[in-house]
Backbone as CSV, one residue per row, in Angstrom:
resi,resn,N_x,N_y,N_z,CA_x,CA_y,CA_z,C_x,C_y,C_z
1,UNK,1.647,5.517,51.755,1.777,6.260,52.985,1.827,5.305,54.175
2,UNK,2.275,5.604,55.319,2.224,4.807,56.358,2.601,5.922,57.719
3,UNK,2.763,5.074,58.942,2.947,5.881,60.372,4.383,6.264,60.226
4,UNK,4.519,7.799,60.881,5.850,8.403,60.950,6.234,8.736,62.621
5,UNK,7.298,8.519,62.519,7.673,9.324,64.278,7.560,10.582,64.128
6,UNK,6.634,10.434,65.836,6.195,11.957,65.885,5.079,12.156,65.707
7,UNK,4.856,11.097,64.940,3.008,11.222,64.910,2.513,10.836,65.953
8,UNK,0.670,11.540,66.079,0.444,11.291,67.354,-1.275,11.188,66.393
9,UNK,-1.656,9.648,67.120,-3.120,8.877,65.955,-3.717,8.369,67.251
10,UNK,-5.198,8.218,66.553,-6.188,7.620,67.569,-6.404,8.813,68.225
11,UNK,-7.042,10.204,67.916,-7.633,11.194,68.523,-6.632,11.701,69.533
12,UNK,-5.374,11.835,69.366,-4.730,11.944,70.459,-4.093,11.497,71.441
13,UNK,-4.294,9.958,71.233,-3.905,8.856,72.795,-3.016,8.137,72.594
14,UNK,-2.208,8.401,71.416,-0.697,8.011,71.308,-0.014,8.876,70.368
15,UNK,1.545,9.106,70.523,2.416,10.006,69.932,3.162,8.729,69.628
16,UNK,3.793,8.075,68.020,5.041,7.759,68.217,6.247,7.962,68.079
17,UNK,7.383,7.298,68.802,8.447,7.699,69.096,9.347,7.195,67.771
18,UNK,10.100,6.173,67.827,10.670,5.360,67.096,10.102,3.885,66.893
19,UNK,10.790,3.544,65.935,10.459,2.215,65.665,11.615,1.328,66.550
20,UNK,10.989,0.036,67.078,12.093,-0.513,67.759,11.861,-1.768,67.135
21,UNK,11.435,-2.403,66.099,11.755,-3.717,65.730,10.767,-3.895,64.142
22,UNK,11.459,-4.352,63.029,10.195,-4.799,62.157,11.013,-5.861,61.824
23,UNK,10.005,-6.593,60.961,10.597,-7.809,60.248,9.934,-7.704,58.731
24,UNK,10.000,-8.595,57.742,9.466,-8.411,56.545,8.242,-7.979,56.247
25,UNK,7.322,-8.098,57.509,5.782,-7.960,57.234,5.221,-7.033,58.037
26,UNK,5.551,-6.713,59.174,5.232,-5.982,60.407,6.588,-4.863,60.904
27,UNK,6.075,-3.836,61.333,7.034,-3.026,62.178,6.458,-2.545,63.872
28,UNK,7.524,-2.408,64.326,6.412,-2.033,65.918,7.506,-0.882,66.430
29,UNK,6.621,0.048,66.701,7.026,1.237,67.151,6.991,1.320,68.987
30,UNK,7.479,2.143,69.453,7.838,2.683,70.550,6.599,4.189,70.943
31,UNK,5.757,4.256,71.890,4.958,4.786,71.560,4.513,5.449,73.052
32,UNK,4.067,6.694,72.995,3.701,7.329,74.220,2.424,7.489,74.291
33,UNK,1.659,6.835,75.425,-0.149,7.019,75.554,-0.139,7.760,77.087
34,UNK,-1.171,8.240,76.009,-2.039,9.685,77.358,-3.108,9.251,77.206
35,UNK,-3.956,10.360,78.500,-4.898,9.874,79.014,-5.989,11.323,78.388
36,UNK,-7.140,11.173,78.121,-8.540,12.232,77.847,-7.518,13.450,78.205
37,UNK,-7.294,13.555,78.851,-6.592,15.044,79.192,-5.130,15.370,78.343
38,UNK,-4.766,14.409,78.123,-3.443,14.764,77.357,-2.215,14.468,78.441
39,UNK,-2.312,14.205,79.296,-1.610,13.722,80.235,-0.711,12.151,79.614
40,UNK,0.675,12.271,79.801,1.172,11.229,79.969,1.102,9.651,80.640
41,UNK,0.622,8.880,79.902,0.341,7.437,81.044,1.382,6.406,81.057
42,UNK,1.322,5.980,79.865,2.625,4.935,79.676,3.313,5.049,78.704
43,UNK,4.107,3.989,78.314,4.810,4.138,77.254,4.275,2.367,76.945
44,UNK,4.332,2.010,75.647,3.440,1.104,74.716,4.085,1.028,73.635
45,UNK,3.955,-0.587,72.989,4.614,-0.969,71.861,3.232,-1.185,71.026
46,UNK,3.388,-0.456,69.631,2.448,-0.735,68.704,2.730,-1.232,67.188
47,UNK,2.496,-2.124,66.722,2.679,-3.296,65.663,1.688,-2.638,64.533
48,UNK,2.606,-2.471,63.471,1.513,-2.080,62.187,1.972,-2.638,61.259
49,UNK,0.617,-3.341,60.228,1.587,-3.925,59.480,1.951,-3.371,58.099
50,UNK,2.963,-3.731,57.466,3.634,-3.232,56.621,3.157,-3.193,54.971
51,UNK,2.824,-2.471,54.050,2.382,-2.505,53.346,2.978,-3.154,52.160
52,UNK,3.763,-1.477,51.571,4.429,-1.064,50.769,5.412,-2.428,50.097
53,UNK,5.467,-2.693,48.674,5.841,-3.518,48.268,5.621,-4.981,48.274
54,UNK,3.997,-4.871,48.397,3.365,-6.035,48.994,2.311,-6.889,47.837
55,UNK,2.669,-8.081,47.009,1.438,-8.011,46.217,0.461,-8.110,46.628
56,UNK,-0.873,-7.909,45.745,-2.053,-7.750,47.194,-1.951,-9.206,46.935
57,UNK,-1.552,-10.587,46.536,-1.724,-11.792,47.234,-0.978,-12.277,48.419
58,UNK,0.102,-11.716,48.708,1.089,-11.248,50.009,0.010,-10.706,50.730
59,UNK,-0.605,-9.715,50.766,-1.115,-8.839,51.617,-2.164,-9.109,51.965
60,UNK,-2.900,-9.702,51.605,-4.211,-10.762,51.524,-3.804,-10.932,52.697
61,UNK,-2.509,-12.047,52.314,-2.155,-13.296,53.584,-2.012,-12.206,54.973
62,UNK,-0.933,-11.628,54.754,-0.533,-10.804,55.869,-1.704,-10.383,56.754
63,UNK,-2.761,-9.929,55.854,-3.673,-8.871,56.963,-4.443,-10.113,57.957
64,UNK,-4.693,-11.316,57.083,-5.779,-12.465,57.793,-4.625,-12.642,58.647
65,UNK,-3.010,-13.052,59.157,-2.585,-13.054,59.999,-2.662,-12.017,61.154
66,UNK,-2.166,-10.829,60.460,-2.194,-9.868,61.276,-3.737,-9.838,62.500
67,UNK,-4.515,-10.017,61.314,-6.227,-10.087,62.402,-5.996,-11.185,63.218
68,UNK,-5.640,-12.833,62.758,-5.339,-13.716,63.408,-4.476,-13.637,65.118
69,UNK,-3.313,-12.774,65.010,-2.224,-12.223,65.839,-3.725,-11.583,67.215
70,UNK,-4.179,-10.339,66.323,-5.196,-9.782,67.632,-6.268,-10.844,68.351
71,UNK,-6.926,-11.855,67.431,-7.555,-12.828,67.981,-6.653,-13.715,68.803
72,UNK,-5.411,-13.948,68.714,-5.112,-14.767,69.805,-4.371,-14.195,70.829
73,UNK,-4.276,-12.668,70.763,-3.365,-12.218,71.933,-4.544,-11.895,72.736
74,UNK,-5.813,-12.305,72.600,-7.246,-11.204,73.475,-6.972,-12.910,74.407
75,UNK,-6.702,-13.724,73.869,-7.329,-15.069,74.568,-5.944,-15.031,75.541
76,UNK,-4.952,-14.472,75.748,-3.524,-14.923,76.397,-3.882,-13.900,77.686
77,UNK,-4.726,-13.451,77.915,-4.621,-12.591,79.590,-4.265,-13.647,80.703
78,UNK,-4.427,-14.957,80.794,-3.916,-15.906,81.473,-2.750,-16.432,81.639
79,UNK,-2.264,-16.386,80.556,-1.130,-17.670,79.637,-0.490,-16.751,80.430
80,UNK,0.954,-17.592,81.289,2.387,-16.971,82.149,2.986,-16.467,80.932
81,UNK,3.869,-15.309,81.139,5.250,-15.169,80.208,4.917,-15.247,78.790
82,UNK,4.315,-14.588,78.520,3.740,-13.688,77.352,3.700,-12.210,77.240
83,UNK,3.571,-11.692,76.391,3.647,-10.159,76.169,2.440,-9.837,76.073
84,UNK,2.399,-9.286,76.276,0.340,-8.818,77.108,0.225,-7.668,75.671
85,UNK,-1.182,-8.152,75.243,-1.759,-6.955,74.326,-2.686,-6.348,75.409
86,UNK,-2.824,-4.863,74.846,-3.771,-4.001,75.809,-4.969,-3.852,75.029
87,UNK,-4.906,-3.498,73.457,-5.805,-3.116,73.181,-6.071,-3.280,71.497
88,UNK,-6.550,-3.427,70.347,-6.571,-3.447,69.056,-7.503,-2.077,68.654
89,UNK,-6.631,-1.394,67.869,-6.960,-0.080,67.458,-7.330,0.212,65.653
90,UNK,-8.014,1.069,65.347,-7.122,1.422,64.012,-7.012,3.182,63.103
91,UNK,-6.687,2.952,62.576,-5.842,4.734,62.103,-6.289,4.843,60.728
92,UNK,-6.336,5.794,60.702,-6.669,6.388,59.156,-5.792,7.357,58.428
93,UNK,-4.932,6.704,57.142,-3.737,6.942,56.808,-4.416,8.938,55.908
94,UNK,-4.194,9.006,55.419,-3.970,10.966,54.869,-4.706,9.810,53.425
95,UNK,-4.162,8.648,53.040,-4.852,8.583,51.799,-6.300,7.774,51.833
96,UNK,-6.740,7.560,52.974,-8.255,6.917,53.218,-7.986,5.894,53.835
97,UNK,-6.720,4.863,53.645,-6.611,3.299,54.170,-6.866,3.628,55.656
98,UNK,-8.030,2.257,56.153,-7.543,2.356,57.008,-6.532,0.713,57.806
99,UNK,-6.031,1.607,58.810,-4.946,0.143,58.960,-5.424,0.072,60.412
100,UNK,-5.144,-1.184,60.159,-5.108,-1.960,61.737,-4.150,-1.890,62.970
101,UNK,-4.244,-1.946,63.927,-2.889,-1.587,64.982,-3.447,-2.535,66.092
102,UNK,-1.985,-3.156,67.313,-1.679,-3.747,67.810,-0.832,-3.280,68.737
103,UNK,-2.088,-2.915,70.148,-0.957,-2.436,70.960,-0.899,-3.162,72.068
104,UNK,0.441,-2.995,72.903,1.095,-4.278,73.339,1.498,-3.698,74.455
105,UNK,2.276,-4.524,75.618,3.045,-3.736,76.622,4.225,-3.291,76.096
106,UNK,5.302,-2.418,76.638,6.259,-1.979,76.225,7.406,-2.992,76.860
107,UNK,8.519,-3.583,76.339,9.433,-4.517,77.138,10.293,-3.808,76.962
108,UNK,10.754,-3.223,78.393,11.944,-1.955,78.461,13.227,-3.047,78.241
109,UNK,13.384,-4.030,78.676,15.242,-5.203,78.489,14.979,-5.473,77.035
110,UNK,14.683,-5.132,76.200,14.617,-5.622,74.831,14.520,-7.406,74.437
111,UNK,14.978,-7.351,73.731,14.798,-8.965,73.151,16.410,-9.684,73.286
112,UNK,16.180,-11.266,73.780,17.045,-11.845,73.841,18.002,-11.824,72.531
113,UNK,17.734,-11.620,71.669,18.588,-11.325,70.174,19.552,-10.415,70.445
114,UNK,18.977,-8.959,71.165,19.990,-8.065,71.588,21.096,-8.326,72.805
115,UNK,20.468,-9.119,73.499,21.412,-9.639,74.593,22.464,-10.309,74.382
116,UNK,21.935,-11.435,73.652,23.364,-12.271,72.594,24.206,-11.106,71.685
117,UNK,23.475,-10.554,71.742,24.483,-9.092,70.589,25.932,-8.505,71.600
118,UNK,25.422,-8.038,72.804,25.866,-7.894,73.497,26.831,-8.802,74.448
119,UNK,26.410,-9.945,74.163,27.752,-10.997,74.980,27.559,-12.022,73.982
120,UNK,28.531,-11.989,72.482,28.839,-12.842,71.915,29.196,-13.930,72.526
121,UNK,29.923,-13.716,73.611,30.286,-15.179,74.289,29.211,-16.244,74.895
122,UNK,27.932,-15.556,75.110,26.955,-16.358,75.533,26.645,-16.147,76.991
123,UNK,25.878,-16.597,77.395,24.913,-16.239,79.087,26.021,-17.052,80.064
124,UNK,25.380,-16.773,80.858,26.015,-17.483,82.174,24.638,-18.546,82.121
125,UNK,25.157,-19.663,82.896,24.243,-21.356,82.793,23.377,-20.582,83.971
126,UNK,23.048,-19.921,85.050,22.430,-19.117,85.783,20.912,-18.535,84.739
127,UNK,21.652,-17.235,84.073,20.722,-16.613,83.029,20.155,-17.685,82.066
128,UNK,20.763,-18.664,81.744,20.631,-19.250,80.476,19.031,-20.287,80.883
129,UNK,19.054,-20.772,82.413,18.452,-21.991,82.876,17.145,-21.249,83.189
130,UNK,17.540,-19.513,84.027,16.230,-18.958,84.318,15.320,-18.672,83.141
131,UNK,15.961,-18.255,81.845,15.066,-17.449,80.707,14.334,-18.990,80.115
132,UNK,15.162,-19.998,79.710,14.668,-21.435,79.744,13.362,-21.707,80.491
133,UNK,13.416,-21.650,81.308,12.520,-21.779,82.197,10.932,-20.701,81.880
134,UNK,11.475,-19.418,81.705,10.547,-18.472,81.720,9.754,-19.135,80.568
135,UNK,10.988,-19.705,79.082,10.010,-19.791,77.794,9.114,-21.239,78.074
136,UNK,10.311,-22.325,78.669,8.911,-23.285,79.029,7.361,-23.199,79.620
137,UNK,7.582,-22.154,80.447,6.078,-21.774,81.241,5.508,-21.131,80.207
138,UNK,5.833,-19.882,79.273,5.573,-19.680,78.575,4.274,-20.612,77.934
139,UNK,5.282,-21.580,76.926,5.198,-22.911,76.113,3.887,-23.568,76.484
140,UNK,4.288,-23.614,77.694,3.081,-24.925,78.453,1.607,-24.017,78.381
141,UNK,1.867,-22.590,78.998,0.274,-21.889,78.906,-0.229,-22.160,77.497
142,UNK,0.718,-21.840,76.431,0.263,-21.598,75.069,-0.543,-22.645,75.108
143,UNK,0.191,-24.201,75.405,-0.443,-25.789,74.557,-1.451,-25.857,75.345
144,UNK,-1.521,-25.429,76.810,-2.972,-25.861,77.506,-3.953,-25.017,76.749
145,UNK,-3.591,-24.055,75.883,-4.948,-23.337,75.196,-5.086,-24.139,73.861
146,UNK,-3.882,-24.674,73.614,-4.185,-25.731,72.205,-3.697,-24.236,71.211
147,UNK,-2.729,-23.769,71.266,-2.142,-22.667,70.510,-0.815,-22.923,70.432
148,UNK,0.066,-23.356,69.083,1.022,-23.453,68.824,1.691,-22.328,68.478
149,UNK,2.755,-21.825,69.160,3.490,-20.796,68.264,4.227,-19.804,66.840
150,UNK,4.772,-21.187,66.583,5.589,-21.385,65.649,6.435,-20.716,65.173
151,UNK,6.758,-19.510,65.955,8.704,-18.523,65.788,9.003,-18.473,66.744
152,UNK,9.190,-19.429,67.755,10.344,-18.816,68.317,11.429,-19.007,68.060
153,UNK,11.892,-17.848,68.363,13.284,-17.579,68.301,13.730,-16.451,68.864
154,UNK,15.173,-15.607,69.097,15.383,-15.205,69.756,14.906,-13.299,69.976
155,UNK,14.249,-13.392,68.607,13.945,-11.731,68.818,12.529,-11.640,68.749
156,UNK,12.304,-12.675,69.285,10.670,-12.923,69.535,10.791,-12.779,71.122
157,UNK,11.669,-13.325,72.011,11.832,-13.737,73.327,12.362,-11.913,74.095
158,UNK,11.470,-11.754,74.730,11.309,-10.347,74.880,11.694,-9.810,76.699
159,UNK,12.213,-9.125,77.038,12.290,-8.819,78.629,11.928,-8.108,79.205
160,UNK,10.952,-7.903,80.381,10.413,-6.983,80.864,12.140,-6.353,81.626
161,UNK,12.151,-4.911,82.414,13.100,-4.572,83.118,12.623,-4.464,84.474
162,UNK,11.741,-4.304,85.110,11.167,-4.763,86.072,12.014,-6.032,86.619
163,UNK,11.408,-7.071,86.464,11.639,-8.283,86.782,13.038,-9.079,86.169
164,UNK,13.135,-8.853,85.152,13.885,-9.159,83.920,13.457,-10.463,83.465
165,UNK,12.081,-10.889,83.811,11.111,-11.915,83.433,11.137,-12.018,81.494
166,UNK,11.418,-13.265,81.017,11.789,-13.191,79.524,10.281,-13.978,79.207
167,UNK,9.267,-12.885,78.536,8.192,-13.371,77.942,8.624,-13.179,76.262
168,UNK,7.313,-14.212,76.152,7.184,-14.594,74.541,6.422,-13.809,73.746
169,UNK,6.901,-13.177,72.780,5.987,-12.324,71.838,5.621,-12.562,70.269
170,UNK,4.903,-11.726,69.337,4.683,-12.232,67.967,3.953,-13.577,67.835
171,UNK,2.690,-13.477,67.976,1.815,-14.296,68.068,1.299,-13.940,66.006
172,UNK,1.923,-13.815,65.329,1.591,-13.490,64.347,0.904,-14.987,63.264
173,UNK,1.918,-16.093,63.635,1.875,-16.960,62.821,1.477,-18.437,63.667
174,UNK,1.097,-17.998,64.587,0.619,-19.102,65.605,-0.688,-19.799,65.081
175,UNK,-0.801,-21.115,65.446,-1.531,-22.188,65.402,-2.257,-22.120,66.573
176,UNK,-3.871,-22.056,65.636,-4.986,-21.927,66.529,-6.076,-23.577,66.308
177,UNK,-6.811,-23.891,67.124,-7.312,-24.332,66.885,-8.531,-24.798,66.088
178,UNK,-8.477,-25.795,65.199,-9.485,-25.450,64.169,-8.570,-25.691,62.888
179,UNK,-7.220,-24.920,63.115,-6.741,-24.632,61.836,-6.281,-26.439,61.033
180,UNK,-6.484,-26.823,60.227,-5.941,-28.229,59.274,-4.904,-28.049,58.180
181,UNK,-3.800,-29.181,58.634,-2.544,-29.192,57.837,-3.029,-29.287,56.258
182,UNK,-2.153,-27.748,55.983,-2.222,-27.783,54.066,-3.713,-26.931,54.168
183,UNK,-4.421,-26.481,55.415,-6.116,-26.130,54.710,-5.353,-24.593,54.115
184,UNK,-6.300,-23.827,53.761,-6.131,-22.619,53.432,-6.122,-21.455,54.726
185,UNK,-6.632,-21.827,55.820,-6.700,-21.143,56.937,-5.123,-21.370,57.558
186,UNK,-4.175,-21.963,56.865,-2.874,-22.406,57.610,-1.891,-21.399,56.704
187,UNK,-2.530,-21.814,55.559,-1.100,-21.403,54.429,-1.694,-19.967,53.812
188,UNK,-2.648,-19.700,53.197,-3.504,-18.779,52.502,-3.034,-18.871,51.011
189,UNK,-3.535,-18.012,49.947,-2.953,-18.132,48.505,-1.434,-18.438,48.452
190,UNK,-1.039,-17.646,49.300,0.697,-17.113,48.836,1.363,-18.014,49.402
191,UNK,1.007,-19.158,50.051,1.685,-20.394,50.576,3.038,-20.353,51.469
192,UNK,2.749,-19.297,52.344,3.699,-18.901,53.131,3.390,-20.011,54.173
193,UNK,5.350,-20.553,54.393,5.548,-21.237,55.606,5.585,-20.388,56.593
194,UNK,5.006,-20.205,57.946,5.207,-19.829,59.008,6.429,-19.786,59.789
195,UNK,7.215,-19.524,60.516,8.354,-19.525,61.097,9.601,-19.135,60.628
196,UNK,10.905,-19.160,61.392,12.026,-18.471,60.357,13.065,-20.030,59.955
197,UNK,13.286,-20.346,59.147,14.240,-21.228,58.734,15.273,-21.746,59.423
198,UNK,15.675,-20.701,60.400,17.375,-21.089,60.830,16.744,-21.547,61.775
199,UNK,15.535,-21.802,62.977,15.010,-22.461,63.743,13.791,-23.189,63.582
200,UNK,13.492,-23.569,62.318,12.796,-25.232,61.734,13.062,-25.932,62.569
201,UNK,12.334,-26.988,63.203,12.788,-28.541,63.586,13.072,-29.163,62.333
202,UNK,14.056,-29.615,62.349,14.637,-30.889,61.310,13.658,-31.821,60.334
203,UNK,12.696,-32.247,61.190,11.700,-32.453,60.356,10.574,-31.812,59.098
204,UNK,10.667,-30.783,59.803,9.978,-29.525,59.373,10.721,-29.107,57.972
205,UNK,12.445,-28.601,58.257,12.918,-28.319,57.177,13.131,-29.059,56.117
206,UNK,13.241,-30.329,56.571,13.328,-31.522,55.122,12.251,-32.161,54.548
207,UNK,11.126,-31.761,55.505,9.769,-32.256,54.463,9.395,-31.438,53.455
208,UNK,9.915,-29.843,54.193,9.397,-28.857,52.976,8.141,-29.123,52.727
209,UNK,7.012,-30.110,53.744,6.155,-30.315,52.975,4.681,-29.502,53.785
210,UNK,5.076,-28.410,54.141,3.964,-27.858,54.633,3.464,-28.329,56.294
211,UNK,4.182,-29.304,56.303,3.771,-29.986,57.587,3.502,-28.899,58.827
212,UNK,2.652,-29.022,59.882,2.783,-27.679,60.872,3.263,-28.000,61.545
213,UNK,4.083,-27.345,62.239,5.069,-27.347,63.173,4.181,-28.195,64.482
214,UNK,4.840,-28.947,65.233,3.948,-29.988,66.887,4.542,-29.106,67.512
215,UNK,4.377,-29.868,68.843,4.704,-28.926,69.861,5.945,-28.970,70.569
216,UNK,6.554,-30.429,69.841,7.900,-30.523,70.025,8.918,-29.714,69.379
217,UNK,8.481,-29.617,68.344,9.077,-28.475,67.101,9.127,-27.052,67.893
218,UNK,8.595,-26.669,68.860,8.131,-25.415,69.948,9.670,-25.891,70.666
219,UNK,9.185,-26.872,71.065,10.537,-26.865,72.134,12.344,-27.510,71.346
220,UNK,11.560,-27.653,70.239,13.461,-27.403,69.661,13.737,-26.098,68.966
221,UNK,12.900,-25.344,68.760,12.718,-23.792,68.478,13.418,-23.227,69.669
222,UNK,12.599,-23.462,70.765,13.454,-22.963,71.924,14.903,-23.592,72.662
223,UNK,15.337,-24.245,72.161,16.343,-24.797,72.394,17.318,-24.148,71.460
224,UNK,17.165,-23.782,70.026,18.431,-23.099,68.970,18.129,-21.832,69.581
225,UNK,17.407,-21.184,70.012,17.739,-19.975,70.407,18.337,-19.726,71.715
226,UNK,19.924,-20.020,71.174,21.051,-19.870,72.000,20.980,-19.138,73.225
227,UNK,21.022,-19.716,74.305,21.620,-18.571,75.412,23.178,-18.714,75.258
């Protein structure tokens, strides 16, 4: 079993809408929060993670990330150009599980992934230098906390419509401090590499050897993700 649109969990203080993004491990929905009264407040992105078809040594890993993800989005209320969590929740499925949730601001401009969708030809050097910019500030808050990222890429890179300010999201697989190359707090049983392949630093992809991504590896991450 898992969350359906239309459902409305947590005693009432969210309805969701659709799903607007998952990846192999996580999905994040589109979501309407009210207030004690039932009143409409905002609209909110909420991250659940994905079960179904999961061995529990997969799922092991997943959930210690997933918890990992809420521990480091509580510490980012500072960090520039980030996607702001509001709150860590959790739900109780019809068959007893209960699951964890991750709720987030809502980024009405969607993700730079969709933007490139939309102009195959690529940004204007204007757009291309400002969103650059947004992910470096980004970048720099993360390392002054001593928190490595390790996905970016482009459907991680998220836009408010407000501003059209391009913050960084999916703190799922990020490097915290404490954590040691190869320990078990990096990799877990299932020896999952962190990050997506087509934006490895070079080094990274030919050691194959577990190595964790530096912080230069951050900024050639952000560099393949094309404007």
């Amino acid at each position: 079993m898992s969350l359906k649109p239309q459902q409305v969990i947590i005693n009432g203080k969210y309805q969701l809408l659709e799903v607007i993004g998952q990846g192999s491990f996580a999905r994040v929905w589109k979501a309407q929060e009210f207030d004690p009264q039932g009143n409409p407040l905002r609209l909110v992105a909420i991250k659940e993670l994905k079960r179904a078809g999961l061995s529990a040594e997969v799922l092991r890993e997943q959930e210690l990330r997933f918890q990992r993800e809420i521990q480091v989005s509580a510490r980012l209320t500072e960090a520039p150009n980030v996607v702001r969590a509001i709150t860590a929740e959790q739900v109780t499925l019809e068959d007893g599980r209960q699951v964890p949730l991750l709720i987030l601001e809502y980024m009405e401009g969607g993700s730079l992934a969709d933007l490139l969708k939309r102009h195959p030809q690529g940004l204007s050097v204007a757009q291309a230098v400002r969103y650059a910019l947004d992910l470096c500030a980004a970048l720099e808050g993360l390392h002054r906390l001593d928190i490595v990222h390790r996905d970016v890429k482009p459907s991680n890179i998220l836009f408010r419509s407000l501003d059209g300010q391009a913050r960084l999201g999916d703190f799922g697989t990020a490097q915290v401090p404490g954590e040691t190359v190869g320990g078990s707090r990096t990799w877990g049983t299932a020896g999952l590499q962190p990050g997506t392949p087509d934006y490895w630093p070079p080094e990274q992809a030919w050691e194959r050897a577990r190595s964790i991504p530096r912080r230069t590896s951050m900024l050639w991450a952000a560099c393949c993700s094309r404007c």
